[in-house]
C-alpha positions in Angstrom: -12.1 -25.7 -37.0 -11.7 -25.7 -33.2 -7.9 -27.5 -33.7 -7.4 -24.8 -36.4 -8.3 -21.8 -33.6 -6.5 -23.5 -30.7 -3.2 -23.9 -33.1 -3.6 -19.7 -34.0 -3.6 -19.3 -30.1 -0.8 -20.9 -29.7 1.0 -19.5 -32.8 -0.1 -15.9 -31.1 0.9 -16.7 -27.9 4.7 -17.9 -29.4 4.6 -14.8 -31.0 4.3 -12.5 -28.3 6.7 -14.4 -25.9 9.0 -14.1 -28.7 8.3 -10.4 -29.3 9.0 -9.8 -25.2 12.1 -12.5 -26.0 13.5 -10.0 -28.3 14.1 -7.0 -26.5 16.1 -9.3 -23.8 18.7 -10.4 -27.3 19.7 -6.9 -28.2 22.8 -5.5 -27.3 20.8 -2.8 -24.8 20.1 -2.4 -21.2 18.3 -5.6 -20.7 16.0 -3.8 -17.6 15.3 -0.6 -20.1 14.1 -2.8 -22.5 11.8 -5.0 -20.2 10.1 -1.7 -19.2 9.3 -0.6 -22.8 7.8 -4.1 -23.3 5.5 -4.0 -20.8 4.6 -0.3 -22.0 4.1 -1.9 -25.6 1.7 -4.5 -24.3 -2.1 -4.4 -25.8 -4.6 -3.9 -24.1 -5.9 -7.0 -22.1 -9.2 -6.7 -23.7 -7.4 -7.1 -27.3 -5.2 -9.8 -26.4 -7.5 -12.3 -24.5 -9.6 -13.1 -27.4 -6.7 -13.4 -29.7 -5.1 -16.3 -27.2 -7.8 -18.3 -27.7 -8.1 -21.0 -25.1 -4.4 -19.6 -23.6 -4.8 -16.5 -21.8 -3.8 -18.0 -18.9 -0.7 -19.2 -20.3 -0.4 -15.5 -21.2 -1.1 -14.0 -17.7 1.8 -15.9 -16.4 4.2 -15.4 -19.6 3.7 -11.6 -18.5 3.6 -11.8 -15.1 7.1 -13.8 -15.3 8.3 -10.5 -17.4 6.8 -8.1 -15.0 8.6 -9.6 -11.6 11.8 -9.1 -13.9 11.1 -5.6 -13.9 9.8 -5.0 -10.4 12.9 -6.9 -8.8 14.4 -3.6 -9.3 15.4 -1.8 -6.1 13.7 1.6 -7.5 11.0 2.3 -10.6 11.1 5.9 -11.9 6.9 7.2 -12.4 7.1 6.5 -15.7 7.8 2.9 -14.9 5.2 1.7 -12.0 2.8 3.4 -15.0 3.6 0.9 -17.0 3.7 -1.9 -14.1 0.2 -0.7 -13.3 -0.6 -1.4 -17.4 1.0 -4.7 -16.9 -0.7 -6.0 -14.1 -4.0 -4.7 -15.6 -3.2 -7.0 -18.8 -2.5 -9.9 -16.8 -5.9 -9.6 -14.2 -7.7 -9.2 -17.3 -6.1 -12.5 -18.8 -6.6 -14.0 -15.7 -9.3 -12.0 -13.1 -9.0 -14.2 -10.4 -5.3 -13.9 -10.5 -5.5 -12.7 -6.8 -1.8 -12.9 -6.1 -1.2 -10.1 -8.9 -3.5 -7.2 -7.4 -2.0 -7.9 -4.1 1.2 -7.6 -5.1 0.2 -4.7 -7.2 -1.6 -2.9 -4.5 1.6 -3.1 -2.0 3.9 -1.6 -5.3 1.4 1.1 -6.1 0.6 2.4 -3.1 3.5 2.2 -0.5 6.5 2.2 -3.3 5.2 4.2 -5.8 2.8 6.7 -3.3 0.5 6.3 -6.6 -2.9 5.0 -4.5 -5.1 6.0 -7.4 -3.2 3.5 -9.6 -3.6 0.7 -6.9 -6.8 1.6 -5.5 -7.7 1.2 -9.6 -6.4 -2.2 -9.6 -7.7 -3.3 -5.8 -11.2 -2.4 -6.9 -11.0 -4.5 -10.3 -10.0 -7.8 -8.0 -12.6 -7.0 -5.1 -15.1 -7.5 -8.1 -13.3 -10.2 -9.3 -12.5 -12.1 -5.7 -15.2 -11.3 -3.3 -14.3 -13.7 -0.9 -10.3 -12.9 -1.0 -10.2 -10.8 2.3 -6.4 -8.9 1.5 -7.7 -7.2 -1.9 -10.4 -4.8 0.7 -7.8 -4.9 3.0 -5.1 -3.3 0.9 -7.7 -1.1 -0.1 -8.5 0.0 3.9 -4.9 0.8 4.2 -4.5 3.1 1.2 -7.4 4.9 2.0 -6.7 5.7 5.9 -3.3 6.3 5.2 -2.0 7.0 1.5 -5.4 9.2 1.2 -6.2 10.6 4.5 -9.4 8.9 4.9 -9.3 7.0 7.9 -13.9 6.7 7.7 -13.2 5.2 4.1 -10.2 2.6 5.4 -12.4 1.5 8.4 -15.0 0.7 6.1 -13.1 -1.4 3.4 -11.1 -3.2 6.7 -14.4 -4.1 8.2 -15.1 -5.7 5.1 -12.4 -8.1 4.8 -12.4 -9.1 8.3 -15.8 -10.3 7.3 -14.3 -12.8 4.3 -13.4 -16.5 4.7 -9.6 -16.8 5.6 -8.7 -13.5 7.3 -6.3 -13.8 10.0 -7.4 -13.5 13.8 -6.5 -10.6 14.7 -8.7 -8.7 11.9 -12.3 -8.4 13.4 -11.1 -7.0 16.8 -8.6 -4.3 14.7 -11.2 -3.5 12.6 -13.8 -3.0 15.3 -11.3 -0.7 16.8 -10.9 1.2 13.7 -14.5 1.8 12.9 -14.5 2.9 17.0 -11.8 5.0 16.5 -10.9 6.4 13.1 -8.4 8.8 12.7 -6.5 7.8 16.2 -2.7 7.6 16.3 -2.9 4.2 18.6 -5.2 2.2 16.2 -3.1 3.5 13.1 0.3 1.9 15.2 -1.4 -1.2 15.7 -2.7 -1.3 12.0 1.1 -0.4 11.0 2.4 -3.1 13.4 0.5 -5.6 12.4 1.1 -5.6 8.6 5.0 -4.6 9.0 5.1 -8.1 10.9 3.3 -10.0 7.9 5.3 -8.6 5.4 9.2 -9.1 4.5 9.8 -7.7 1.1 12.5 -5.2 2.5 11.3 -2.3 0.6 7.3 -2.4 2.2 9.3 -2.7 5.6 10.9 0.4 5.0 8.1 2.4 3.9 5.6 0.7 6.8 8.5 1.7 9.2 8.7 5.1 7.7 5.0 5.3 8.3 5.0 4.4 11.7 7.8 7.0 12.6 5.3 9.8 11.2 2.5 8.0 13.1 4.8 8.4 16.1 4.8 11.6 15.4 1.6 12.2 15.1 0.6 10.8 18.6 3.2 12.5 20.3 2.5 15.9 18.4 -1.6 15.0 20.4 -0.1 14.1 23.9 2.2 17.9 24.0 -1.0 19.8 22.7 -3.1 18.4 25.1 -0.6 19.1 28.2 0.3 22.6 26.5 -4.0 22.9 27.2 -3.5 21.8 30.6 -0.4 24.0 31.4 -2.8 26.7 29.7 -5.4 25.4 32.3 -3.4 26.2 35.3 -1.6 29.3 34.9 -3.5 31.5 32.7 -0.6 31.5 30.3 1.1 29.5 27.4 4.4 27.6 28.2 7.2 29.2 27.4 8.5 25.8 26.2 8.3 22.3 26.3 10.4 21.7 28.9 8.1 23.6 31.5 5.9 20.9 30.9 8.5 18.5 32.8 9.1 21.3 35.3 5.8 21.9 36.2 4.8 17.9 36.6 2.4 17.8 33.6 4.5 15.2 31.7 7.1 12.7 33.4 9.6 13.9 30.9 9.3 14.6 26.7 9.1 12.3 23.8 11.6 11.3 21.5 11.4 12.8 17.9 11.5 9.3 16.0 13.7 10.8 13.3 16.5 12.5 15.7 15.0 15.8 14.8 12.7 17.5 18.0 9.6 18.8 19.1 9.2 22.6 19.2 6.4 25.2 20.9 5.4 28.0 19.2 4.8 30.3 22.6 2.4 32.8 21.5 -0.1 30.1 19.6 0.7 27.0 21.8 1.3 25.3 18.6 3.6 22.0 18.5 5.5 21.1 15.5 8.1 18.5 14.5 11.5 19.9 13.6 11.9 16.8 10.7 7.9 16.6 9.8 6.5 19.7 10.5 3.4 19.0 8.2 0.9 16.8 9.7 0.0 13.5 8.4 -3.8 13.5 5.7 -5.0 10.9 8.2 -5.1 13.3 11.2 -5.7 16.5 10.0 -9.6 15.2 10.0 -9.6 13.9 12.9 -8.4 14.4 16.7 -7.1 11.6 17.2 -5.6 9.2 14.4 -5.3 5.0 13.2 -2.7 2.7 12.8 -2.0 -0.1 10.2 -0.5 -3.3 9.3 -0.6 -5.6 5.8 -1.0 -9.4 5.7 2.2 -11.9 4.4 0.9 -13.8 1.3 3.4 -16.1 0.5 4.8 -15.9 -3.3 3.7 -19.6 -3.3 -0.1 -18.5 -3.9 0.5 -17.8 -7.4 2.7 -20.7 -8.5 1.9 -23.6 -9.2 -1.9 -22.5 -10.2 -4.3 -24.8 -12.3 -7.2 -23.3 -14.4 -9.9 -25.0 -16.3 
């Protein structure tokens, strides 16, 4: 009976890899129709028990499909929902795939700005991996600065600098960032710090993005607080920036990161940025604001794997 069960497994498992296989043989857009396969996928709970004995066979049969797929330079919202349905097949084939929410966290949240999705994911493979320190940290960064909760990030980033492996420079940071929440120089050195563990080109951009806005952020802080000072001295709200240089308050004034500049509303004494002139979630809490950075994992964590 058991040879019986382990040869339907195996017949199922043919079966789907031959059902994904299909799509790939038409006469189509080969990447259109890897997208609807991953959208036609059943539910991880259905599929495990029907590979009996070779869902982990399955979880990397699918997660082979999905790198197809994410290898894409851009993913329209309809299609990172169907990467996050992917990715929550294959953890539930495999749940200490830990590879697969990392990667899923870093597509989710930076690429796709779709934190709930990878926050979703993150907290299915803290349950599942207690001791693998990047799943809390991934889940630090969306929250202090995809979600604008730099308390929440602190919390999840003290966390994994608690767990077995982290890297050296993670218990000091996160000290600092339960010291400091919400300040532009701790977000810098969080942004800093994962942009130089991480060289998929397309988190780069987006962590370099970030730290631009950061940049921002900080320098938006440093004019308001010499705009006070100015205020301070004579009685009266600068007429511009520039006074601020005249009258000796600042050496000279910052560089708008995106080539745009800073500007001075004279009757409120409010500074703006010319290219961002919302403010970041992360500070709008807070006086002062965080900075962040994401570990490398090496693709060689998830192959070879052995399971029992």
């Amino acid at each position: 009976m058991s040879k019986f069960l382990l040869g339907m497994g195996g017949i199922l498992l043919l079966t789907g890899v031959g059902w994904l296989q299909a799509g790939l043989d038409k006469q189509q857009d080969v990447t259109l129709r890897q997208i609807e396969d991953l959208a036609e996928l059943p539910k991880g709970e259905y599929l495990k028990p029907a590979l009996i004995g070779y869902h982990h066979l399955g979880a990397d049969t699918f997660w082979l499909r999905l790198l197809q797929v994410v290898g894409k330079k851009r993913n329209s919202d309809d299609e990172y929902e169907w990467i996050y349905h992917a990715l929550d097949v294959i953890t539930t084939l495999d749940p200490q795939y830990a590879y697969a929410y990392y990667v899923g966290g870093n597509i989710l949240g930076d690429l796709a700005n779709r934190p709930d999705l990878g926050n979703r994911l993150l907290e299915k493979g803290a349950n599942e991996n207690p001791d693998v320190w990047y799943i809390p940290f991934l889940l630090g960064y969306n929250h202090y600065f995809l979600l604008g909760d730099p308390a929440k990030g602190a919390e999840y980033i003290m966390k994994a600098a608690s767990l077995p492996d982290c890297p050296a420079y993670l218990p000091g940071l996160a000290t600092r960032m339960a010291a400091e929440a919400g300040s532009p120089g701790t977000a810098l050195a969080f942004l800093e710090a994962r942009l130089g563990d991480t060289e998929d080109p397309q988190t780069r951009e987006s962590l370099e993005k970030r730290m631009k806005e950061v940049i921002i952020e900080r320098d938006i802080q440093a004019l308001g607080k010499a705009v006070e000072l100015y205020q301070t001295i004579h009685r009266v709200l600068p007429m511009t920036l520039s006074a601020l240089v005249t009258e000796r308050i600042l050496r000279s004034l910052p560089q708008e990161p995106f080539g745009g500049e800073y500007r001075l509303d004279s009757k409120t004494g409010f500074v703006s940025s010319s290219t961002h002139p919302k403010r970041l979630r992360t500070f709008t809490k807070f006086k002062e604001a965080p900075s962040g950075l994401l570990p490398k994992i090496e693709p060689a964590h998830a192959f070879p794997r052995t399971w029992e």
